[in-house]
N, C-alpha and C positions, 0 to 999 in steps of 0.2 A: 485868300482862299486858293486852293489847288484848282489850278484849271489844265486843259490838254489843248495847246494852241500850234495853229497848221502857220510854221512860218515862210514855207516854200513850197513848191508843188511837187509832190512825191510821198507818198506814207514812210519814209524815214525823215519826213519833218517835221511828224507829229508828237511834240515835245511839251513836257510835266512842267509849267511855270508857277507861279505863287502872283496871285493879281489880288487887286482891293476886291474885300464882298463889295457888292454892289448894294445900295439904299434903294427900296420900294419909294417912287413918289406917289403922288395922289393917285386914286384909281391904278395903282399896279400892285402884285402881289411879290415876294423875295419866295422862293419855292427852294427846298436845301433836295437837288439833285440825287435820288434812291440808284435810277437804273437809265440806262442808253439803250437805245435797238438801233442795229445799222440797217442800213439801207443800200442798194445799188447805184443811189444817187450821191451818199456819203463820199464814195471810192471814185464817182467820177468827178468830185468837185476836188478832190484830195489830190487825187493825182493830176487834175489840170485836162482830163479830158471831155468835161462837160463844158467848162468856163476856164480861161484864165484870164481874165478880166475882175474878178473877184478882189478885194482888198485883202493886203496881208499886213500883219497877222489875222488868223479868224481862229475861234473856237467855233470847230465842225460837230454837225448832225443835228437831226432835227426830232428825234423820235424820245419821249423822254416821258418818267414821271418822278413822283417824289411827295415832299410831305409840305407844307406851308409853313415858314419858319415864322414870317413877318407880313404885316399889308400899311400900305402908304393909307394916307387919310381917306376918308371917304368909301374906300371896300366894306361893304355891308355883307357880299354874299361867302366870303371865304375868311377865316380863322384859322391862326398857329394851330397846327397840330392836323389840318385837315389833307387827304391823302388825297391826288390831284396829278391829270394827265397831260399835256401840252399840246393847245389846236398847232396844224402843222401853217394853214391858210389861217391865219389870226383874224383877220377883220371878214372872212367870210363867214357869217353867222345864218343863213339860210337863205333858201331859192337859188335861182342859178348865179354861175358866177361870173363875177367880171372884172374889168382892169384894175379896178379898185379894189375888189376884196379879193386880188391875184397879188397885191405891191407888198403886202407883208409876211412871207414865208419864213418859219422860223429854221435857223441853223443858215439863211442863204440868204437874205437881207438883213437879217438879225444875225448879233453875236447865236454861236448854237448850245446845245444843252452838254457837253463834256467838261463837265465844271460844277465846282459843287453848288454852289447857289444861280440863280438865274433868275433876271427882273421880267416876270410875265404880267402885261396886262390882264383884270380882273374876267375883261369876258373872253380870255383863250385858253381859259383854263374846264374840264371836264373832271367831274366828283372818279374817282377810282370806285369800280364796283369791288362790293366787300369780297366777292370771292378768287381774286385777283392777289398776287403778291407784287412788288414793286418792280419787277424782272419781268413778270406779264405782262402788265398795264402798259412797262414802256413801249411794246410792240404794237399799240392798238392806234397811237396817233395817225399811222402814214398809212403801216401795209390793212390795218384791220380795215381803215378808214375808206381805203381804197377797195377794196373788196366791196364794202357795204355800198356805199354809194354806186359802183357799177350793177350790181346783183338787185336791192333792196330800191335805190332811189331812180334809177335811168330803167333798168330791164324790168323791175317790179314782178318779181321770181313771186310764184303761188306754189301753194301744194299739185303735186303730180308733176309737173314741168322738169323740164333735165337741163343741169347744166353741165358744160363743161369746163374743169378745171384744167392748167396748162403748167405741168412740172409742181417742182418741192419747195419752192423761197415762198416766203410770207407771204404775200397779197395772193397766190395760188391755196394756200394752204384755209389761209383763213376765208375765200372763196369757196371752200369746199365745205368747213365748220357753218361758215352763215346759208349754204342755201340745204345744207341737210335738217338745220333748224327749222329753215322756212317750211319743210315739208316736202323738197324737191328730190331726184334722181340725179346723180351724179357717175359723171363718166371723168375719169382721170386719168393724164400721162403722166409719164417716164422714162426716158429710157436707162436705168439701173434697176433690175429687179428685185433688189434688197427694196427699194425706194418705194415699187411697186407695192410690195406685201404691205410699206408702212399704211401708204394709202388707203389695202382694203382696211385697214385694222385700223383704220379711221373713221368708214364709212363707206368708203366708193362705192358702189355697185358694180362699179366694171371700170379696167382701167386696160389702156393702151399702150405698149413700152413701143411709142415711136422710132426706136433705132432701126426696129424689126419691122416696124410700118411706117416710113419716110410720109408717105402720101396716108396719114393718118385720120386724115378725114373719111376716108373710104370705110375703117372700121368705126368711125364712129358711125355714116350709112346704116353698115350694116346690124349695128347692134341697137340703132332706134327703129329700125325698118325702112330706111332712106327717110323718115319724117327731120332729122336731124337735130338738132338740140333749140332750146330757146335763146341761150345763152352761153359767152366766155366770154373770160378776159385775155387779150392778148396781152405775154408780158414781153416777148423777145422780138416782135417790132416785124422787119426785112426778112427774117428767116422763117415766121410763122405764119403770116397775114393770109397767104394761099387758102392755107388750111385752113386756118379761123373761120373764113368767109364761107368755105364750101361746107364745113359745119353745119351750121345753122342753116336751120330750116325756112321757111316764110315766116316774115314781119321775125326775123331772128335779131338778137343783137350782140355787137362782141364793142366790148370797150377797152379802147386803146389806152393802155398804161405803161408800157414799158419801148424800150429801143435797144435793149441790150445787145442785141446782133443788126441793127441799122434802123435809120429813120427814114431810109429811101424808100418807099414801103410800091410793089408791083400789084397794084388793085385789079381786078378783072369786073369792071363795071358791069357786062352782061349779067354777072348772078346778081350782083348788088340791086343792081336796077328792078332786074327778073324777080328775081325772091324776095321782092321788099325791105331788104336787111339794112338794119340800122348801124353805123359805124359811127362811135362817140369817143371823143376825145377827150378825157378829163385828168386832172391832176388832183389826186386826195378827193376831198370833201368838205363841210359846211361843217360847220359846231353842231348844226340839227341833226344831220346823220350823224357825227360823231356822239353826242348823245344819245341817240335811236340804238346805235353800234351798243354801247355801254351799258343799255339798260337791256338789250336782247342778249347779252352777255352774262350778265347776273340772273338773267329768268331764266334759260338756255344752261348756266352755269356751262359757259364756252373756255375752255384752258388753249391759251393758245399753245402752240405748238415751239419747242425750243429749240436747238441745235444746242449751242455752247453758251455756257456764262465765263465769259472772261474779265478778269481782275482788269482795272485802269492801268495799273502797271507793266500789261499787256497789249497797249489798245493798237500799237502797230500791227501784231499777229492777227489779231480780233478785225483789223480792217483785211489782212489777207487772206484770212479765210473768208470772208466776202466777195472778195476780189478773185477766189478760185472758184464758185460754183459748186465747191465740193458740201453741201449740207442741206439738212431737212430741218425747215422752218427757221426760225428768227436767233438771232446771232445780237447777243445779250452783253451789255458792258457792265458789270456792277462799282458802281462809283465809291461804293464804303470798303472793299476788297483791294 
């Protein structure tokens, strides 16, 4: 089979090799790889700036879906032919998480999904909702997952409530798609205006080009009437956390996902303390919200948001426009292209 395997740390080492398909054994499923969705974490494992400690060779990334080619003995719940998404926390199967259902992350203890077959066990796999094409779906494992779980299972967004969404990459985007679902008010940044317009013409209610507001919390003040938001996700870590905090209002919560711009993060405990605000730190999600996500997806008929589908034959470019910042929403590998 074609697989794309990272033999050195750098995105020009991500090279086209031919490896054995792999054999389903007992309780796992052989899934024949449709589509890839990068991630932020892709580009820092690629390049050696997350880890390099990591074994090489590895086939990167973890966000994937595809079709059911084969299943090893004993799979009752899944059959050839069935269209299927890939849990990213595999043995976290619901409630909170821990060391245990944290050891098996796909793409980052596991070989990853740029490949055309891939051996997943039977219970890290999620049905693809019908309204979904395979270029969708593979965006829904990490960044959709991550969204839902901050928004739906930790903040538990209702109707009327506002959230705040933070920039254009996928776990902002689809933050924005789950809590207009839920019936919430949405306040969204940017600082590119083009970006801006996309947002209203998504949904936002009101959005914020932070360039023009550094101290962007203050517009956020002003447009809830200082009651400030329920909710965000912080995705950029050291550069936003200020803001995030002073956001949200009492018993407010913002959930820590990202480090893009640092993990040294400068808290000001006085609000924390003061306004009751909740700061959660989580990674992905539980198979229960990933199914929660999937099925509010199809009743919602939620499309995620795309940037680019890039050919496999591209997949170095496809990791650097990642690695630039420069796009709106999810950044798409199509594995049959």
């Amino acid at each position: 089979m074609k697989a794309i395997q990272q033999i050195a740390f750098g995105l020009e080492s991500l090279q086209l090799t031919d490896l054995p398909t792999p054999t389903p054994a007992a309780n796992e499923v052989l899934v024949k790889i449709e589509a890839v969705a990068l991630n932020y974490l892709d580009v820092a494992l690629a390049t050696g700036t997350y880890s390099k400690e990591l074994p090489l060779p590895r086939i990167p990334t973890s966000d994937g879906a595809g079709i059911v080619a084969a299943v090893g003995d004993s799979v009752s719940k899944w059959q050839p032919g069935d269209r299927v998404m890939i849990q990213y926390n595999q043995l976290w199967q619901r409630g909170l998480a821990t060391p245990a259902t944290n050891h098996i992350r796909t793409g980052v203890s596991t070989p990853g999904l740029l490949t055309e077959y891939a051996v997943i066990p039977e219970y890290a796999l999620v049905r693809t909702p019908a309204n979904l094409t395979s270029a969708e779906a593979a965006t829904l494992p990490v960044a959709g997952v991550t969204a839902w779980t901050g928004l739906m299972s930790y903040a538990n967004i209702q109707p009327g409530q506002t959230v705040l969404t933070q920039g254009t990459g996928g776990v902002s985007l689809f933050a924005l798609q789950i809590a207009l679902a839920a019936g919430a008010r949405v306040i969204a940044t940017s600082s590119n205006p083009a970006k801006l317009e996309k947002l209203k013409q998504l949904g936002a209610h009101e959005v914020i080009d932070y360039k023009q507001h550094p101290n962007w919390y203050e517009e956020v003040s002003r447009i809830t009437n200082g009651e400030g938001v329920h909710a965000t996700l912080d995705i950029a870590g050291a550069a936003t956390i200020v803001n995030s905090v002073k956001s949200v209002g009492y018993n407010g919560f913002v959930g820590l996902v990202g480090f893009i711009a640092g993990a040294q993060l400068p808290l000001d405990l006085f609000t924390i303390v003061g306004n009751y605000i909740r700061l959660q730190g989580y990674s992905v999600g539980s198979l229960q919200s990933f199914e929660a996500l999937a099925a509010a997806v199809a009743l919602n008929n939620i499309h995620p948001v795309i940037d680019r589908i890039f050919p496999v034959s591209e997949v170095q470019e496809a990791f650097r426009h990642m690695g630039s910042g420069n796009y709106f929403g999810k950044i798409v590998i199509d594995m049959n292209a």
